[in-house]
N, C-alpha and C positions, 0 to 999 in steps of 0.2 A: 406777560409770560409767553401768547405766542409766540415771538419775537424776540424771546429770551434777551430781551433788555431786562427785566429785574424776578429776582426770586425773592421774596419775603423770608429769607432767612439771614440777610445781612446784619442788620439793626432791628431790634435786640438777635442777640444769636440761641434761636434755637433751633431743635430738629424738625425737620422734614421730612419726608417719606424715604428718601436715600442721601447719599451724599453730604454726611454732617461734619463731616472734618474741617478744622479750622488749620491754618498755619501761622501764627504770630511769629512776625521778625522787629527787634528794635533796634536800630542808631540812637543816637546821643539828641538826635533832632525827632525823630517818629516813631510811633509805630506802626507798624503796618501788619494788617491780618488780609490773609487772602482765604475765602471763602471756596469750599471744592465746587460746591453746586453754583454753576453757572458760569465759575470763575471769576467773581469778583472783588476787587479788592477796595478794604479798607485802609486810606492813606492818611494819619492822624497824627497832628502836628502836634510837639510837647515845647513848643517854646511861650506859649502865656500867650499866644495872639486872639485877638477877638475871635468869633464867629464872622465869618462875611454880613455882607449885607443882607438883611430879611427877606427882600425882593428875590434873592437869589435860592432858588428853589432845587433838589436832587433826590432823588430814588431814596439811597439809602443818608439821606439827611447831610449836614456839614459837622464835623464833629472836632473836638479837642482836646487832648489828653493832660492827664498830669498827675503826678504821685503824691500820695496820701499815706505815710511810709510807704509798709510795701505793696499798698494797692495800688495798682491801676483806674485812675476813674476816667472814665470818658462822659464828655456829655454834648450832645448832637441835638441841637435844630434844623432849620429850613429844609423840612423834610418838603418832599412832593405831595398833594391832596391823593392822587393815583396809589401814592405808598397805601395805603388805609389797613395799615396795622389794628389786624381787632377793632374795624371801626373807627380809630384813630385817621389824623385828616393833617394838614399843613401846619395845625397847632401843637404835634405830639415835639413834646420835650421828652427823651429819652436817656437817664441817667445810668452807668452802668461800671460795676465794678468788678473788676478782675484781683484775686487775690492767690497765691501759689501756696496750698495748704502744705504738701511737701514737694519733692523735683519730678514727680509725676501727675500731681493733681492741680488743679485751678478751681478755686469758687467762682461762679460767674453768678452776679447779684444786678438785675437792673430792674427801674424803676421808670412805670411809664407814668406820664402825666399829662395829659389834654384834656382840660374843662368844656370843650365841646362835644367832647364824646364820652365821657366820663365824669361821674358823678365826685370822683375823687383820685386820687392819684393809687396805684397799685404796683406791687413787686414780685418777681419770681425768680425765681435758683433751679441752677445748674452745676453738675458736679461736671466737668471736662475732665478725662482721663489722658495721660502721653499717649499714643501709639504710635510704630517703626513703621517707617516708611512712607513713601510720598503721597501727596496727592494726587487723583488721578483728571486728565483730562476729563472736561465734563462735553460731550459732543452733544448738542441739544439739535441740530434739526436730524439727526436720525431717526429715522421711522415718523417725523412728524408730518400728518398729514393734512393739518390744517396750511402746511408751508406752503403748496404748490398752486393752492388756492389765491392763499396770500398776496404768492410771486406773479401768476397771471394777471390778476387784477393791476398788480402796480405797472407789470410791461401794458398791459390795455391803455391805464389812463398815459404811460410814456410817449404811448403811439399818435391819442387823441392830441396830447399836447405840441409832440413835433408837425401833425399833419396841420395843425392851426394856423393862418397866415398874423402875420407881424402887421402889426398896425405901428 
């Protein structure tokens, strides 16, 4: 999160301290949710394709969509060990259903499951509400002050590396 590579509100989608807004868009082939915090977006294919390879590992996991009437399920492996959802680790299966109670509400029902860190698999609900208007930019290194730290150390080891001779 230094380095605002990932925020743990991706997969499963709940709140966090600001910035809870979702945007879901769908084509005929995806859907896609973009997340306000951090701006990341989920790109989740509805054509029946496998998951990737297992070896292939990401933040907010590999996911795939598909309708169950009118729900939405998604279900997402090859998560990152780094991800560690509640403890959860590279094993978390993440099951998750979207369901439009009427043209302003969403059920959001998911289901985590990893036998390594859990004794059993468990679920939790979210009421998503519409709201007007867009998401806002999330500017994450403002005011951070871990960054400059950050930045110096990486221009130092730049420096050590270019001054190095070539063998």
């Amino acid at each position: 999160m230094e380095r605002c590579l990932w925020f743990n509100n991706v997969a499963p989608m709940i709140s966090t301290a600001y910035n809870n807004n979702y945007e879901i868009v769908q084509t005929p082939d995806f859907i896609g949710i973009d997340v306000e915090m951090v701006h990341q977006m989920r790109r989740i294919p509805l054509d029946g394709s496998p998951h990737i390879a297992g070896s292939a590992r990401f933040w907010a996991g590999d996911s795939r969509g598909r309708w169950d009437g009118d729900t939405l399920v998604i279900d997402t492996t090859n998560f990152r060990a780094e991800t560690a959802f509640r403890g959860a680790d590279e094993n978390l299966h993440l099951t998750e259903r979207l369901t439009r109670i009427d043209p302003d509400t969403i059920r959001y029902q998911f289901t985590v499951d990893d036998q390594t860190a859990f004794t059993r698999p468990w679920t939790g609900e979210v009421i998503f509400v519409k709201s007007e208007g867009p998401l806002f930019e999330y500017a994450c290194h403002e005011g951070n002050e871990g960054m400059s730290g950050i930045l110096a150390g990486a221009r130092t080891e730049e420096k050590k590396a270019v001054a190095r001779p070539r063998k």
